[in-house]
N, C-alpha and C positions, 0 to 999 in steps of 0.2 A: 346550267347547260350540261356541265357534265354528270348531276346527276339522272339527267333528263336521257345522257346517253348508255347510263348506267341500265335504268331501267326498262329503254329498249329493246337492249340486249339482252338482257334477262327475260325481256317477252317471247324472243323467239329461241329462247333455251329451252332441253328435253332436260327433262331432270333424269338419274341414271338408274335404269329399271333395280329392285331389290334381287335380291338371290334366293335362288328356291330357299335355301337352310335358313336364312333371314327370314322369309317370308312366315314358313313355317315354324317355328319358334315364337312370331309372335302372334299366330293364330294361336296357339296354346296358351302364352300369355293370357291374350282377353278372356278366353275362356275362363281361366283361372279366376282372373280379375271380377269377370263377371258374375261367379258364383260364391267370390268370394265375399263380395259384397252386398248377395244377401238375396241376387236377383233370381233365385231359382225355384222358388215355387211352381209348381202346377198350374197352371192356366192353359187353357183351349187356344189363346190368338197372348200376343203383348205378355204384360209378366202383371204380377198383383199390384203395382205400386203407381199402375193407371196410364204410363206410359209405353209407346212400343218401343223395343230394344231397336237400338241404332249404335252407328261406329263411333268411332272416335271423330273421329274425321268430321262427319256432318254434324256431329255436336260444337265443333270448334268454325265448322264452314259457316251455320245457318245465322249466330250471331253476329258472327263478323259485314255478313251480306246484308243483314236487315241493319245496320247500323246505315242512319240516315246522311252522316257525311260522307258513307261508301255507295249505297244503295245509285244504280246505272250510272256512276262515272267509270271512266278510262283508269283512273288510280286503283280501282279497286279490283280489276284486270290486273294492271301491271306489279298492283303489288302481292295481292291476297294468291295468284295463283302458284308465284316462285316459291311463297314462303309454304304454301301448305304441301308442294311437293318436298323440300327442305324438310319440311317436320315430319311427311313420311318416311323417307331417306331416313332419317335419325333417330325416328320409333322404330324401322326395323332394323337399324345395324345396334342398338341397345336393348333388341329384345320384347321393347314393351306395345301392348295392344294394339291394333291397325282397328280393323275388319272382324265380323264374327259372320262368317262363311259357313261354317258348321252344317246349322240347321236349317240352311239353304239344302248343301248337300247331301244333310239327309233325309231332306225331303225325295231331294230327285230321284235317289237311290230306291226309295220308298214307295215313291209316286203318292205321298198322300202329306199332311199338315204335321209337321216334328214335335212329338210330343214329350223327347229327352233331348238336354240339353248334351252334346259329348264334347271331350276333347281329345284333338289330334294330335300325334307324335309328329315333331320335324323330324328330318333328315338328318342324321348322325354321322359324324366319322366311323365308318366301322373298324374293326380291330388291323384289317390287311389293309386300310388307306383308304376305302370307295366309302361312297355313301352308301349305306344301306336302310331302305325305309320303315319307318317303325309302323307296330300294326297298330290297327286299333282296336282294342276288348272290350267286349261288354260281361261287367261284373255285379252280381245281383247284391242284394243285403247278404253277409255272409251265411246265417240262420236259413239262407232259402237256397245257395248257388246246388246244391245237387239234390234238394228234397223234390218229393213226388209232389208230382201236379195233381189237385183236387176236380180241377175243371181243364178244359179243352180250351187253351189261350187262345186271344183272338190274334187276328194274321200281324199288327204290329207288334205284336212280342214278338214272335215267331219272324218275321223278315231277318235277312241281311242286311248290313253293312258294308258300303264297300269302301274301306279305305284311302284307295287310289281316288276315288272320287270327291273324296275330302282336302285331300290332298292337294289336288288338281282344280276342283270346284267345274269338274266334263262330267254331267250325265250321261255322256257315251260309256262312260268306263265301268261304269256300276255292272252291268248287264255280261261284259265281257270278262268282267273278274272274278266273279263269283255266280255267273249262270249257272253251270256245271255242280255249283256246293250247295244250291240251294233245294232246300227239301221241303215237302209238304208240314203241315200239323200234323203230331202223332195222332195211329188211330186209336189208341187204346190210354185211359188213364195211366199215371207215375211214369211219364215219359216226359223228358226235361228238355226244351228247345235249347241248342247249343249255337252258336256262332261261331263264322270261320274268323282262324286270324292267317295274314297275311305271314310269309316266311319268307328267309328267316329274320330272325326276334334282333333287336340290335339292342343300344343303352336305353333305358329305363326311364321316362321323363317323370316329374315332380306328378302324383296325383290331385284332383282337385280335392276338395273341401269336402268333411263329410255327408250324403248325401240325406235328404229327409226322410224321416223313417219309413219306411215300404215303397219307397222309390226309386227304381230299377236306374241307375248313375253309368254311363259312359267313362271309361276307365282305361287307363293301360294294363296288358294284363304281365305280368311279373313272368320269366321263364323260369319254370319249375322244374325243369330237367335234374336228374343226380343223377353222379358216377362217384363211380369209388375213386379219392384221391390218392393215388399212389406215386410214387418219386420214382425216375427212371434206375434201372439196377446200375449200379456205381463198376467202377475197374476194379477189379477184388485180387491181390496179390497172391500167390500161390506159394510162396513161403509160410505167408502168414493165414491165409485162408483157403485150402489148395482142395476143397470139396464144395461142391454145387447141389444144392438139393431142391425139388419143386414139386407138386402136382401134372397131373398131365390135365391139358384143357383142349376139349371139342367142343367147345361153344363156337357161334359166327355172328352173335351179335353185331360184335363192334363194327365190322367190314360192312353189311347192311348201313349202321347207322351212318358212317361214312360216307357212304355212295351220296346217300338220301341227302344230306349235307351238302356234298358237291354239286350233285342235280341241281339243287333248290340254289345255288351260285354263293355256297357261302363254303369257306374251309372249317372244318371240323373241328368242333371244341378239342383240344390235345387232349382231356383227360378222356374223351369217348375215343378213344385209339389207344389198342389195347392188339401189339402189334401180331401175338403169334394167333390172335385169333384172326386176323387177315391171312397171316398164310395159310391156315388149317382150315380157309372157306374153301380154298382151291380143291377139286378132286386132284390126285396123285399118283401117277403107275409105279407106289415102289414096289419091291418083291413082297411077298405075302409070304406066310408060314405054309406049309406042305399040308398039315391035318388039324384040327383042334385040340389035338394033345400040347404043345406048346401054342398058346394063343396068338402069340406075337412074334414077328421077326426085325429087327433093328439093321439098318446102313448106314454107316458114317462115309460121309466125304472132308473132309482137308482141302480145302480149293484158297489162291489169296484172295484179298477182301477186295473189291473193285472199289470201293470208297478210301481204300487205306494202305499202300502201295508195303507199306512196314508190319503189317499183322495177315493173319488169316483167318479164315472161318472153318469152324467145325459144326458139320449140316448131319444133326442125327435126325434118319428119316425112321418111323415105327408104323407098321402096318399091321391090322388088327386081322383074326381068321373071318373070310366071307360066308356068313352061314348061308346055304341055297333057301330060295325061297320055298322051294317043296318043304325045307325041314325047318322053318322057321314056327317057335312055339305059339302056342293059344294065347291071343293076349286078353287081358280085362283092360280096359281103357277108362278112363271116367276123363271126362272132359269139365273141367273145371274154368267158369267165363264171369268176366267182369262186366255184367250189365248194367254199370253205374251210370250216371247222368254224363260223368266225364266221356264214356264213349262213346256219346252221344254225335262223333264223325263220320265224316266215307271212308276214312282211314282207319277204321277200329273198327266195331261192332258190324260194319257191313260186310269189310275186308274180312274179318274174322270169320264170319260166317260161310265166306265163299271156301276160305283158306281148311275149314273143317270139311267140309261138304268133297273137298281132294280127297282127304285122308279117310274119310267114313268110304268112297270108293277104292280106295286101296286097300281094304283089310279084308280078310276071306269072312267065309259065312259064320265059320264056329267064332270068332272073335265076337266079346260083347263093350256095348259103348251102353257108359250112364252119362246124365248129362246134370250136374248142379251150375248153378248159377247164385251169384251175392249182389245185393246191394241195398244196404243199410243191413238188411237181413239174408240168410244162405235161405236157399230153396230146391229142392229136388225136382227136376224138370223130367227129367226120364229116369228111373228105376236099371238096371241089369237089360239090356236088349240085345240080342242074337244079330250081325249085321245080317244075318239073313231075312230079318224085318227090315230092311234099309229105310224102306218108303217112312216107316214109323220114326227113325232118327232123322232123316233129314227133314222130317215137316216140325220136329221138335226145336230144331236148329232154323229153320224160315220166322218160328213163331217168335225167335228171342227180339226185346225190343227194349232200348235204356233207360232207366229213368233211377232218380236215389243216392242216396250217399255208398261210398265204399269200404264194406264192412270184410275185406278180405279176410282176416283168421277165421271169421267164423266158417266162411266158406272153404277155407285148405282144412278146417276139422271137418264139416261135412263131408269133401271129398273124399278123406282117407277114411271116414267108415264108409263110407259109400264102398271104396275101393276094396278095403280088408272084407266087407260081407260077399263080395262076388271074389275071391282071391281065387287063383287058378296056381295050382301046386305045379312046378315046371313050368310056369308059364308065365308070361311077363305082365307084369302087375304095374300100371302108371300112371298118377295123376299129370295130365295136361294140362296147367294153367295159362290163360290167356287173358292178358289185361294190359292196361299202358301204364302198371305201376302206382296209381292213388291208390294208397291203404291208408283213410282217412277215418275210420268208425273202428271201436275196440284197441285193442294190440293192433300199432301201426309200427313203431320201432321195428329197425333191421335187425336189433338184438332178441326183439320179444318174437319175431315172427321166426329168428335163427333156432330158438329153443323149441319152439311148437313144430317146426321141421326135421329137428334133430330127435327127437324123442318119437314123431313118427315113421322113421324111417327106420328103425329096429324091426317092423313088419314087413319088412321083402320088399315096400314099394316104393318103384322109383319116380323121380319127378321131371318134366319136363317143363320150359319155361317159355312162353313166347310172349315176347313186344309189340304193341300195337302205337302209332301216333307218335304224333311229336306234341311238345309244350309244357306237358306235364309228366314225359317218360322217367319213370324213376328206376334206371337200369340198377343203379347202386341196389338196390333191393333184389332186382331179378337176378345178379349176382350172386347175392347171399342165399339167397332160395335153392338156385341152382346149385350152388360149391358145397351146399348140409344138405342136400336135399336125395344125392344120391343120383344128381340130375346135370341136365344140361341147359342153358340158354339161350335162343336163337331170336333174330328181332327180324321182324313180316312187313316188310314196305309197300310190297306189292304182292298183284297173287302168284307174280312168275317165281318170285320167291319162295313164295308158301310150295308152289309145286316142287320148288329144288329140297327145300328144307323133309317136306310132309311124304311128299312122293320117290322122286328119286333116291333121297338120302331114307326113306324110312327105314331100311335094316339097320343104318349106325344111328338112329332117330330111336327107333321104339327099343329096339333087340341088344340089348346087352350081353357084353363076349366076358365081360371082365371090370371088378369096381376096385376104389381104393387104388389107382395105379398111381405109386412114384419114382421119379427118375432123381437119379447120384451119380453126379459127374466127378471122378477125382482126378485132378492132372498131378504131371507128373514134373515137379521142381526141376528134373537136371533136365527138361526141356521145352518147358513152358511158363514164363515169367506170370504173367498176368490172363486174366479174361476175364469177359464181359457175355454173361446172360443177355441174347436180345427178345423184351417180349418178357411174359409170365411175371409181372409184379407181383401181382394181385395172388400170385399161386405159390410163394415163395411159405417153404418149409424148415424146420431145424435139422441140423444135423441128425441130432439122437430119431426123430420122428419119422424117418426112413424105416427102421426095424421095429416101430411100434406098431402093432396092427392094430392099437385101438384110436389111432389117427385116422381121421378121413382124410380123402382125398379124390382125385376124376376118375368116373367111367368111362368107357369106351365100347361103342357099339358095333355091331356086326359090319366088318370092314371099314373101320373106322380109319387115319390113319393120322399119324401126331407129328407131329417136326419141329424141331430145338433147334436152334445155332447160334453158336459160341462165335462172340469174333475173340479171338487167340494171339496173344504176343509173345513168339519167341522167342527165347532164351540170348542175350545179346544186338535184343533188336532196338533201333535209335528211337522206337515209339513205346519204349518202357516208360509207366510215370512217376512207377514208387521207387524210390532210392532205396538202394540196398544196407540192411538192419544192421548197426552196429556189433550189435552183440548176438546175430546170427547164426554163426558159426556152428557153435552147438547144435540148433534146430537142423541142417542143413546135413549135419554128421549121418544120420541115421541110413540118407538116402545114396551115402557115398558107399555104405556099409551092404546096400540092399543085394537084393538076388540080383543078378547080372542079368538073367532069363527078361527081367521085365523094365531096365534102364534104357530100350529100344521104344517105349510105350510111349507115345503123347498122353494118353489120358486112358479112362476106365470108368466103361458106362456100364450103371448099376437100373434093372429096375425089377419092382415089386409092386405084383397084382394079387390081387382074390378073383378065384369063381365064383359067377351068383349063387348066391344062397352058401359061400362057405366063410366062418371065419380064420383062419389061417392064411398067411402070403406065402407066393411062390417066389421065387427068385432068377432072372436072367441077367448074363453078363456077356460085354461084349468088349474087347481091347480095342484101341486104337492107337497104327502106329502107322509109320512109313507109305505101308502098304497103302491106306486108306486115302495115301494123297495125290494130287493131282497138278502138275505143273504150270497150268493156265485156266483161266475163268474160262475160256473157249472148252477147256478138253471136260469140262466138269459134267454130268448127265442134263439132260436137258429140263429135267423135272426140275432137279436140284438149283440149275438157273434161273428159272422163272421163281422161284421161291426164295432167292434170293435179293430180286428185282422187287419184291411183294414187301420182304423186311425191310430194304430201303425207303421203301415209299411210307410203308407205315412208321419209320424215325424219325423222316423227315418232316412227316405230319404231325408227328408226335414232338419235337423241336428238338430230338436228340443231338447235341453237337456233333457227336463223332460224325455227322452226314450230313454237314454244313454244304460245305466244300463237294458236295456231289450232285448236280446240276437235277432236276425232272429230266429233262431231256436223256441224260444218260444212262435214267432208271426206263425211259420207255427205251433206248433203243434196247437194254438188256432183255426187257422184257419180252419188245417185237423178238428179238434173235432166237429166244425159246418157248415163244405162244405154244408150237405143235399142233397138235391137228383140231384142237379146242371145239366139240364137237357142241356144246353145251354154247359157247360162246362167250363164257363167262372170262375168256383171258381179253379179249377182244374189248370186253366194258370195261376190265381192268386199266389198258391202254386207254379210254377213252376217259376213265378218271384220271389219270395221269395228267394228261394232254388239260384237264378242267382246273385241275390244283394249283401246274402252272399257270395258267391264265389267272386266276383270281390271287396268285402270292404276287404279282407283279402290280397290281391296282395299287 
């Protein structure tokens, strides 16, 4: 009787539905399972071994039911249904195979019979708490992922996948996630059909089993992103280390890459926050030099730290001379592009195209544009042309289409003879390279491609750099590129971009005022205990390397303009961290001994430039003391504010303690309090990443 009421009760029980992450997890299982045991061969319908693929489930259902002391009794209801919910409940809270939905969903996706078997990524904890969905890749034999196509694939190559619909197992989703990415067959051979992957990328699930030989395998695809690993600049004692020396950098990559990040609802890997290049995205009204005979003019503010109630900051702003456009020199351009298979996106090769098509209408008539392109091999696409043929460069730039491996050195040698045989004396000489970073054919090393850079950059010609894509951006590269190259790096997400970078900014873009600039900061002991660099890892110099002019270092282009800040702890302040040196004293004598004229000085900004085409450095100097300070973050300039509201955000981002303890909120409202009249708009997106960063650090 009672267990008659047992089983009742159990008849009209729900078993308790799985969890997306359960779910998911052990859709990948079977997959696994499935190929791992051998079932993946080629077949039209079913698999080779005579039967059709089926679950789990109805493998353990169809026995049970055909068993003739179960078969149309009441018992075989009340028992076989609890227990087979039971066993799904505990296949997926242990991970292991349910269901192979898969190849259902990609049929849907497809609208036609699944001819690859794939596997789905579950749902992951992501790094800030939320789920975030994994994509799914599709990866060829390695020997084939970027070689030219022989023939014109038929349309199941070429289709999308849509993940979300794998996912989900909703053919509605297929259409609305990937309509907009999906692009016809190429029309011309050596062009490599690419698939979208969803963004962004989270943890990396187990791949399946290797696949059979010439058989295109469903796969996760690995993020192949690099950046330069650099450690945040440490508190450096002024006793014992009381000079500052770096590079100057007009790069805006990293602020791009950022956004893009955010947009897409994910916070930004720390190592692509790369903070001074955030603040040197912003334009800046500081004062400018009066004529081109000193090229630059420097302003320090002293304002306290709004994160740090015990130190202050010292905000060196440098503004480059605005050459006018009437007198801005003949330039030779070569445009240097990655037609690999990897560009194969809307984000790359198409965007790029749009993004050059700006810049080829911004340049006057006498400027000439070449055009090389690489992959597996360099190729000269346009010869030396007059923008006064225009029609002739932009249908050269319509005609580019992907396909190949990427063979970049050979194409950065092409480009600089390309660039040295049209060289314009007084006139600015620049290869433009544009790619998403795979240098996978010849010399790929950051080190081999630093020396092929550096050896041609002895010819007057300077280099510019731009980013296309996510997944496989290998910024670490365009770094090195840029920092030996005489150049600069900017990364292109959109084309509003391309027009701030290519258009607007073209005079500090193409037109160099000045190369080799570095700044030396020396404080002064009897009134400044400590400081901290914020920003410029990656640009840090030696002492001695300040007066060596055969050190490279950043250029700087027509009204360029650079901004440093020091946050600063003064002398007797309760936010000191190094204990004062036992055997000190001595070191410490010299400064008690000094000119009186300069014991008034906080500190003493040093810097040193070249004019293009000179080798010798000039030298400017600037003091800072009393005067330069400011009693309230309120009375501070307004420029100076907002750029300081830019460094907090990029710390924060960047996980630097010292701006634990300082809320988003407090970074927007400093920010709103000195937007100004933001004519571009660009403070305004600022605010609106802000406002995104917190939302997604609270998940």
């Amino acid at each position: 009787m009672t267990v008659d009421k047992e089983l009742e009760k159990l008849s009209h029980s729900t078993p308790p539905a799985a969890t997306p992450e359960a779910r998911a997890r052990a859709l990948t299982a079977a997959m696994q399972a499935f190929d791992t045991a051998g079932n993946n061969a080629l077949a039209p319908q079913g698999n080779a071994k005579g039967w059709r693929q089926s679950s789990i489930i109805n493998w353990i259902w169809s026995p049970a039911m055909n068993k003739k002391f179960l078969a149309g009794s009441a018992l075989a209801t009340l028992l076989v249904i609890p227990a087979a919910g039971y066993l799904a409940i505990e296949l997926t809270r242990n991970g292991l195979p349910i269901v192979d939905q898969t190849e259902i969903a990609g049929n849907l996706s497809r609208g036609e019979a699944s001819k690859q078997p794939v596997a789905v990524a579950p749902q992951i904890p992501a790094e800030n708490g939320t789920l975030a969905e994994q994509s799914v890749a599709v990866a060829q034999a390695p020997q084939d992922k970027e070689a030219p196509a022989l023939a014109k694939p038929d349309a199941s190559q070429t289709s999308e996948f849509d993940a979300n619909a794998a996912l989900t197992n909703r053919p509605e989703g297929s259409a609305a996630a990937l309509g907009a990415a999906k692009r016809a067959a190429p029309a011309a051979p050596g062009i490599v059909p690419q698939r979208q992957f969803a963004e962004p990328m989270a943890a990396i699930a187990p791949s399946p089993a290797p696949p059979a030989e010439g058989r295109v395998q469903m796969q996760l695809d690995p993020n192949r992103e690099r950046f330069a690993n650099a450690a945040a600049n440490p508190i450096k004692s002024v006793a014992t280390d009381p000079v500052s020396t770096f590079s100057a950098d007009v790069d805006s990559a990293s602020y791009a890459f950022v956004r893009r990040s955010l947009t897409g609802g994910a916070l930004p890997d720390p190592q692509s926050v790369r903070v001074e290049e955030m603040i040197n995205y912003f334009p800046y009204d500081w004062p400018g030099p009066d004529n081109a005979a000193q090229p630059f003019k420097a302003t320090v503010t002293v304002m306290p730290t709004p994160w740090n109630h015990d130190t202050e900051l010292m905000h060196v702003a440098i503004k480059g001379y605005d050459i006018a456009p009437a007198t801005t020199p003949h330039a030779n351009l070569v445009f240097l592009i990655d037609v690999s298979g990897s560009m194969d996106e809307p984000d790359k090769l198409p965007l790029l195209k749009s993004a050059f098509r700006l810049l080829v209408n911004r340049l006057k008539a006498d400027d000439s544009v070449s055009i090389v392109t690489y992959a597996g091999n360099a190729g000269t696409v346009l010869t030396p042309t007059r923008v006064a043929e225009k029609s002739k460069i932009l249908s050269a730039i319509d005609k580019l289409e992907p396909g190949g491996s990427t063979g970049g050195a050979e194409g950065i040698e092409a480009a600089y003879d390309l660039a040295k045989q049209g060289f314009v004396k007084d006139g600015v000489n620049r290869v433009m390279l544009a790619t998403d970073g795979d240098f996978n054919v010849g010399p790929s090393s950051d080190e081999d491609l630093k020396r092929i850079i550096e050896e041609r950059r002895r010819d007057g010609i300077f280099l510019t750099v731009l980013g296309f894509g996510r997944g496989n951006l290998n910024d670490s590269l365009m770094q090195t590129l840029a920092q030996n190259g005489n150049g600069s790096a900017a990364y292109i997400d959109t084309l509003a971009e391309a027009q701030k970078t290519l258009v607007e900014e073209a005079g500090s873009t193409l037109f160099p005022i000045a190369s080799d600039v570095k700044f030396q900061v020396e404080f002064n002991p009897e009134r400044i205990a400590e400081y901290r660099l914020i920003g410029y890892e990656t640009r840090a110099l030696k002492r001695e390397d300040f007066n060596n002019d055969r050190v490279d270092a950043g250029d700087i282009g027509s009204g360029h303009s650079v901004t440093a800040i020091y946050e600063i702890t003064p002398k007797g302040s309760p936010a000191v961290m190094n204990d004062d040196l036992r055997y000190g004293a001595a070191d410490r004598a010299p400064a008690a001994n000094a000119d009186t004229a300069h014991q008034g000085e906080l500190a003493f900004v040093k810097m040193r430039y070249k004019r293009p085409g000179e080798d010798k450095s000039a030298l400017i100097t600037t003091p800072v003391n009393d005067g330069n300070a400011v009693a309230a973050v309120d009375a501070a300039p307004q420029d100076v504010r907002f750029s300081v509201a830019v460094a907090a955000f990029g710390q924060k981002l960047s996980r630097i303690a010292a701006v634990d303890s300082y809320s988003y909120q407090a970074i927007a409202d400093l920010a709103a309090a000195s937007r100004g009249a933001d004519t571009f708009g660009y403070r305004s997106d600022f605010l609106s990443l802000v406002r995104l960063a917190d939302g997604l650090s609270q998940r």
